[in-house]
C-alpha positions in Angstrom: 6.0 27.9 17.0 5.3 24.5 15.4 5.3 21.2 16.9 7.8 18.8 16.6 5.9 16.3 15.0 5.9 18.4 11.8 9.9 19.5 12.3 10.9 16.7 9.4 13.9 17.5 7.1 12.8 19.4 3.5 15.8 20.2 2.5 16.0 18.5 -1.5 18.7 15.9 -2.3 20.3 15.5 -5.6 17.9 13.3 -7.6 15.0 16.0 -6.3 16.8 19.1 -7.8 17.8 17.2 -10.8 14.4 16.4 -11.5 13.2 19.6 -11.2 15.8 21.2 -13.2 15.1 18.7 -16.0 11.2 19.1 -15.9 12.1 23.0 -16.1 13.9 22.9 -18.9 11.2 20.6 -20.6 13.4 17.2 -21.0 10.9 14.4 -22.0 11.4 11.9 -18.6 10.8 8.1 -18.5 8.9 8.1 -15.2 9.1 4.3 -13.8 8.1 6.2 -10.5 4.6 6.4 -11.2 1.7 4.9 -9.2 -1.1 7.4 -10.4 -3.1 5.3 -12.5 -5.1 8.0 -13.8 -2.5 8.9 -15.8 -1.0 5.6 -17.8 -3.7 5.5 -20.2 -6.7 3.4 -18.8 -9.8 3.2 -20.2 -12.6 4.6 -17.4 -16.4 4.2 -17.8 -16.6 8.2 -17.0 -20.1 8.3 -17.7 -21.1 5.9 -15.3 -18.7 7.2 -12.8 -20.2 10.7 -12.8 -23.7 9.5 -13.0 -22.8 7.2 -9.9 -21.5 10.2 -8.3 -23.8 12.9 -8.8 -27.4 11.0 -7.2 -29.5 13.8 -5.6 -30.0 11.9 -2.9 -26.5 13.6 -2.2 -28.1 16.7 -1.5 -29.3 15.0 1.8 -27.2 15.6 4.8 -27.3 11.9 6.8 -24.1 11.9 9.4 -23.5 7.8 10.2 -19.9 7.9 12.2 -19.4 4.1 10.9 -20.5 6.0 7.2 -23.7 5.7 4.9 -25.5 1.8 5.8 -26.3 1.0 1.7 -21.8 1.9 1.3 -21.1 -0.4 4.1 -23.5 -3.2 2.7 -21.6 -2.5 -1.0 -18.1 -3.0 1.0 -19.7 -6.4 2.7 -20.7 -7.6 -0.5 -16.8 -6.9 -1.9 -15.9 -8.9 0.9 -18.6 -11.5 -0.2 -17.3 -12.0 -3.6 -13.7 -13.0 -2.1 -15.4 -15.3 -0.1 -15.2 -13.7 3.1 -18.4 -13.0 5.1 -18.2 -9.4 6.5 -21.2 -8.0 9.0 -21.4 -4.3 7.6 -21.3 -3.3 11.3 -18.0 -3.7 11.0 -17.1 -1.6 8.2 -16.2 1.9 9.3 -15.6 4.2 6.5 -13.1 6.8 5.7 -11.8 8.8 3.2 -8.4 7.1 2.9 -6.4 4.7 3.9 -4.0 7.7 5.3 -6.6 8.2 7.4 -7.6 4.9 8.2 -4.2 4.7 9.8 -4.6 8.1 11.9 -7.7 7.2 13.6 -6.3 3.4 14.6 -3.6 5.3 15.8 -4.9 7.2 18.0 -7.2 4.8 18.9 -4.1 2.6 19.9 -1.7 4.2 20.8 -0.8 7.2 23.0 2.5 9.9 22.7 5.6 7.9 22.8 4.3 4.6 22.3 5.3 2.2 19.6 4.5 0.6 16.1 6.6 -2.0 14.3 5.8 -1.6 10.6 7.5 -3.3 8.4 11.0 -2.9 6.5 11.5 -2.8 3.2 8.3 -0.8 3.5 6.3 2.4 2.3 8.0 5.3 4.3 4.4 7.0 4.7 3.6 4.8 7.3 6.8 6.3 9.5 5.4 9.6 8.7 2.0 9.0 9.8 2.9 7.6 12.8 4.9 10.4 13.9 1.9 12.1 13.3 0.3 10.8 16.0 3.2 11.7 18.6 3.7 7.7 17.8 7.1 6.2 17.1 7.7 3.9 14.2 9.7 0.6 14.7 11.2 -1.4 11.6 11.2 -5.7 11.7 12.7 -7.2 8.7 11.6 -8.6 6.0 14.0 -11.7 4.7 14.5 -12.6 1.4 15.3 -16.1 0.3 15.8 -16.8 -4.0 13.6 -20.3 -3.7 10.5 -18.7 -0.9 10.8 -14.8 -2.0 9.9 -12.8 1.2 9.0 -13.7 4.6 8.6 -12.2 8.2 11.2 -12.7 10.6 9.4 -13.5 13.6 12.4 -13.7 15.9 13.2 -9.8 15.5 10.1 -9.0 15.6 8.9 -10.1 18.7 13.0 -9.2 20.2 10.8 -5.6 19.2 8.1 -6.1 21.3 8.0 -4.2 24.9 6.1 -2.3 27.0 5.3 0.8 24.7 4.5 -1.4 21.6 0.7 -1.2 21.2 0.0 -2.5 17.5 1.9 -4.3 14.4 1.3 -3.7 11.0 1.0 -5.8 8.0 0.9 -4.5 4.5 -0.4 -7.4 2.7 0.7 -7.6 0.1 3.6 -5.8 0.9 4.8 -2.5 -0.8 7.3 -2.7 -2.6 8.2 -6.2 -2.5 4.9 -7.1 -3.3 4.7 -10.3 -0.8 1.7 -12.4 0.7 1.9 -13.4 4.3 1.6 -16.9 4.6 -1.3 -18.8 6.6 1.6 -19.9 9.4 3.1 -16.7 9.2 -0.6 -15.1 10.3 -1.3 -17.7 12.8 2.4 -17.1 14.5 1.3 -13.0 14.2 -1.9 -13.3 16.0 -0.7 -15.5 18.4 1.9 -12.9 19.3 -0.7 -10.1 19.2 -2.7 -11.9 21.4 0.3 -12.7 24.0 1.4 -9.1 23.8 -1.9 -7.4 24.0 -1.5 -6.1 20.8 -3.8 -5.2 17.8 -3.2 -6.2 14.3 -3.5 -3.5 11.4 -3.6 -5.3 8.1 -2.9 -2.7 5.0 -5.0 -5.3 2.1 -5.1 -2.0 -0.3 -3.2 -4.2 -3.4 -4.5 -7.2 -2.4 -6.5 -7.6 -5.7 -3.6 -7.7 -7.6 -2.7 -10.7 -7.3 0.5 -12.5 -10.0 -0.6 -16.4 -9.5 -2.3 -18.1 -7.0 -0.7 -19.6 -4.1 -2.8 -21.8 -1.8 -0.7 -20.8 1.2 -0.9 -16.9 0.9 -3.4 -14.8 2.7 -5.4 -12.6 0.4 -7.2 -10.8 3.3 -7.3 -11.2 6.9 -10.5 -10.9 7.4 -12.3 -14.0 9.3 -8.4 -15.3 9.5 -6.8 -13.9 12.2 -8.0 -14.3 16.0 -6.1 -11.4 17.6 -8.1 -7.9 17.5 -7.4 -7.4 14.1 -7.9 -4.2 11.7 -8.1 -4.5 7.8 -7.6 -1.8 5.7 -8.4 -0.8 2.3 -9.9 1.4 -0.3 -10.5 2.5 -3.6 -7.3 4.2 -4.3 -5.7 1.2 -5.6 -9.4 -1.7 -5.4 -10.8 1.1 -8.2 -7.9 2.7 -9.3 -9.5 5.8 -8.2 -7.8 7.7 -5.8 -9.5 10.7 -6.5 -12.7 9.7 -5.1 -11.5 9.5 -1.7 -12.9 6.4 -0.2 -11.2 3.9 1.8 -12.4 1.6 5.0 -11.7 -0.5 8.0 -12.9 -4.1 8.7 -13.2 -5.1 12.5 -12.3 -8.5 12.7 -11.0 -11.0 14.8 -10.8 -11.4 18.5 -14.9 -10.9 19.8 -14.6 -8.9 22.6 -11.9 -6.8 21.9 -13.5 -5.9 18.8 -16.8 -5.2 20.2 -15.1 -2.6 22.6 -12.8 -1.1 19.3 -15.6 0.1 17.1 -17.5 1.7 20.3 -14.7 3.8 20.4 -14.5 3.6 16.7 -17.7 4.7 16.3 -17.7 7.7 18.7 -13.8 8.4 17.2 -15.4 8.8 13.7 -18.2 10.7 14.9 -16.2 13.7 15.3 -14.6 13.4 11.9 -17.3 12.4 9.5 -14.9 13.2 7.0 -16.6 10.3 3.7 -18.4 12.5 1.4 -22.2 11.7 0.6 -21.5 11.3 -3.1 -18.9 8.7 -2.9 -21.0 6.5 -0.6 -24.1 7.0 -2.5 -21.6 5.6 -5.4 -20.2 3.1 -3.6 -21.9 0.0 -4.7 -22.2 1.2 -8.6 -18.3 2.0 -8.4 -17.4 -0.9 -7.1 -19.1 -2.8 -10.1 -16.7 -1.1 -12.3 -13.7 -2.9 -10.4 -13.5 -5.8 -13.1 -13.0 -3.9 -15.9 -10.4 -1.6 -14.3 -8.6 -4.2 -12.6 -8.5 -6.3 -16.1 -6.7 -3.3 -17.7 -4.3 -3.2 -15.1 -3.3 -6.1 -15.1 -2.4 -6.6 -19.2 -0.4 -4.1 -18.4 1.7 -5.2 -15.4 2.3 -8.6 -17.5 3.3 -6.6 -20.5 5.5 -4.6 -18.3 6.8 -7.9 -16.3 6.9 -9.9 -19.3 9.5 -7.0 -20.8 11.5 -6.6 -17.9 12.2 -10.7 -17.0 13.4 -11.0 -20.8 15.4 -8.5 -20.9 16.9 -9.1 -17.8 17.2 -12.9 -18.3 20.7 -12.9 -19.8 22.3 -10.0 -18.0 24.2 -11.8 -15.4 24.5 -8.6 -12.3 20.6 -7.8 -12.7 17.4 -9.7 -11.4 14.1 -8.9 -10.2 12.9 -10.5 -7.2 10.1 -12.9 -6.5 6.7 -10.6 -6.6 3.4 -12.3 -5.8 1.3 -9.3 -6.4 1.1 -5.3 -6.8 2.4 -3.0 -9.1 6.0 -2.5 -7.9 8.9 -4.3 -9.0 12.3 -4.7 -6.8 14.9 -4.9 -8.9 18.6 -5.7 -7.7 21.7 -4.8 -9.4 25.2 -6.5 -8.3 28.2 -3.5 -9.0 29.7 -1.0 -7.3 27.4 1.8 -7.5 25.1 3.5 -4.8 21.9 3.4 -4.7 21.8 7.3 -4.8 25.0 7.6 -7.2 22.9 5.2 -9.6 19.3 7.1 -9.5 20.9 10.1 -10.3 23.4 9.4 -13.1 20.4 7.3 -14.8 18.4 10.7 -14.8 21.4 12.7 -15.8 22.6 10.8 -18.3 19.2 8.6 -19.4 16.6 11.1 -18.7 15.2 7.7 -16.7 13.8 8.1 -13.4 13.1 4.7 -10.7 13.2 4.6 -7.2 16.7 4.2 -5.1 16.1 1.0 -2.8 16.7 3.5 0.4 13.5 5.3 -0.2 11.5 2.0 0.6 14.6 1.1 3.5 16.0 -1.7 1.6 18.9 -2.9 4.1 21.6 -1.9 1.7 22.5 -0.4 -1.2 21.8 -2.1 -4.7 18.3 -2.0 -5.3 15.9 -0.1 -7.4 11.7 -0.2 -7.3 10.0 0.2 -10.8 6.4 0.6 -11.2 4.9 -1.6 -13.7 1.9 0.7 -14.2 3.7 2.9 -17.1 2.8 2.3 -20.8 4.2 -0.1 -22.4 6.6 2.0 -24.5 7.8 4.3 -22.0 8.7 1.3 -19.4 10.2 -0.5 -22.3 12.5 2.2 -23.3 13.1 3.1 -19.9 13.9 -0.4 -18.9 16.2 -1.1 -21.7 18.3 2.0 -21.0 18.5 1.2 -17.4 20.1 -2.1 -18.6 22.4 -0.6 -21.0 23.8 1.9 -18.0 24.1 -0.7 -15.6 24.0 -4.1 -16.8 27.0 -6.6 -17.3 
């Protein structure tokens, strides 16, 4: 009765039934999972928020496929204080990044063909792919203790073949939190463009940035001459996923992206799934992004500043090099699993983190913390996760 592309296994493992038999029995949890950031504690302009959302000019039904003209010029003019010049033709809104995704997919791509995302990586992206009757391709991500992470190019284009219609770049990259570099974007496009292949860039923690580095991309717009797809949104720009908003920038090769948002634009015609409210907003919310952003980050140095002291003298523990986000990649040198650890930390530790394997790390002994908790629940968290495990 139901199609294959939903047939994915749902069966709970051991760290999901032990969570749900702590949180039944009311045990107080140290989350260093979460990503919602409406609920660590920031400070929102809620009035202003409303108000921007709740313009009776909302009460006007006016369908735009490529979404509302005044939102698209709000989304240049983000573009514009990066730097970047952005025609607002070229912005074709959605209401998530999730969705984004879907619509270049099947835009690209037909049943059976191939995308190479990359690995470590988000696991949604294998899950939206399959989707789309679309099948999801790994290339590695290296890691070296000087550089941090890089692309390995060699793999990646061993990948390529026939059915591969598009590569994606998350940039930076969740959970490692890694920049592309220029070279590295230059070599990419190049191989887009001998492959005739398109270029989806995932920028949607690309304002998080930990120091600046002259040789990291902070978006791919304008810097990439393959047909090249930029994604982002306000679920992480605004800290607001609730709002539903996100949006992609056509960039890159001319002529293939003249033909890409005809079809974009009759693609999102059928959809016109962005909500009046949100794009009336659009330009008020996104003057709000400075103050959220500021929070944010005071609290991902707190969190950083915690973890690297604590860490410092603990010879089997390290975090790895992160250039930006709100993830950190932690690895542990001992003899314990990935799952065996995750779960005896929330047995024993009422401590919760993410096992390396959900993000495909290529072997066991890593964790992913968020840095978003409050300062006192990642602290305590932290420092029992180093008193399990450290030595």
């Amino acid at each position: 009765m139901f199609s294959d592309r939903s047939n994915w296994d749902q069966h709970p493992n051991a760290l999901s039934i032990l969570l749900q038999n702590k949180t039944s029995r009311g045990d107080a949890i140290l989350d260093l999972t979460v990503s919602n950031p409406t609920r660590i504690g920031l400070d929102y302009d809620v009035g202003e928020i409303l108000a921007a959302l709740s313009q009776p000019r909302s009460m006007t039904y006016e369908p735009d496929p490529r979404g509302l003209m005044q939102a698209r010029e709000a989304i240049a003019a983000y573009y514009a204080d990066h730097g970047e010049d952005v025609d607002s033709d070229a912005v074709f809104l959605t209401a998530s990044t999730s969705e984004a995704y879907s619509i270049l997919f099947k835009l690209l791509g037909n049943p059976g063909d191939e995308i190479l995302i990359p690995k470590p990586g988000y696991p949604l992206l294998s899950y939206l792919a399959c989707f789309e009757g679309l099948n999801a391709v790994s290339y590695p991500l290296r890691y070296d203790d000087r550089k941090g992470w890089s692309m390995d190019m060699d793999v990646l284009q061993a990948l390529i073949n026939p059915k591969t219609k598009a590569i994606v770049l998350v940039n930076p990259n969740n959970p490692t939190g890694s920049y592309v570099r220029r070279r590295e974007l230059t070599e990419l496009g190049q191989v887009c463009r001998d492959n005739g292949l398109a270029l989806i860039v995932d920028e949607v923690f690309s304002d998080f940035m930990a120091a600046e580095n002259p040789d990291r991309v902070q978006t791919a717009v304008n810097h990439s001459n393959a047909l090249t797809f930029v994604l982002n949104g306000f679920s992480k720009t605004l800290a607001l996923p609730q709002v539903k908003l996100g949006w992609i920038v056509v960039t890159g090769d001319p002529d293939l992206s003249v033909k890409a948002m005809s079809r974009l634009e009759m693609m999102l015609d059928f959809y016109l799934s962005s909500s009046a409210p949100v794009q009336y907003a659009a330009k008020r919310l996104l003057q709000q992004r400075q103050m959220i952003q500021r929070q944010i980050f005071s609290r991902i140095a707190s969190n950083t500043s915690f973890l690297e002291e604590q860490i410092a003298t603990i010879s089997n523990i390290r975090s790895l090099i992160r250039e930006a986000g709100w993830y950190a990649a932690i690895e542990i040198s001992d003899a314990v699993s990935d799952e065996n650890r995750v779960v005896q930390l929330l047995d024993q530790d009422n401590t919760l983190v993410h096992p390396g394997y959900f993000y495909d790390f290529h072997r066991d002994g890593f964790l992913v913390v968020s840095l978003l908790p409050p300062v006192d629940i990642f602290s305590a968290g932290i420092t029992r996760l180093i008193a399990r495990f450290g030595g």
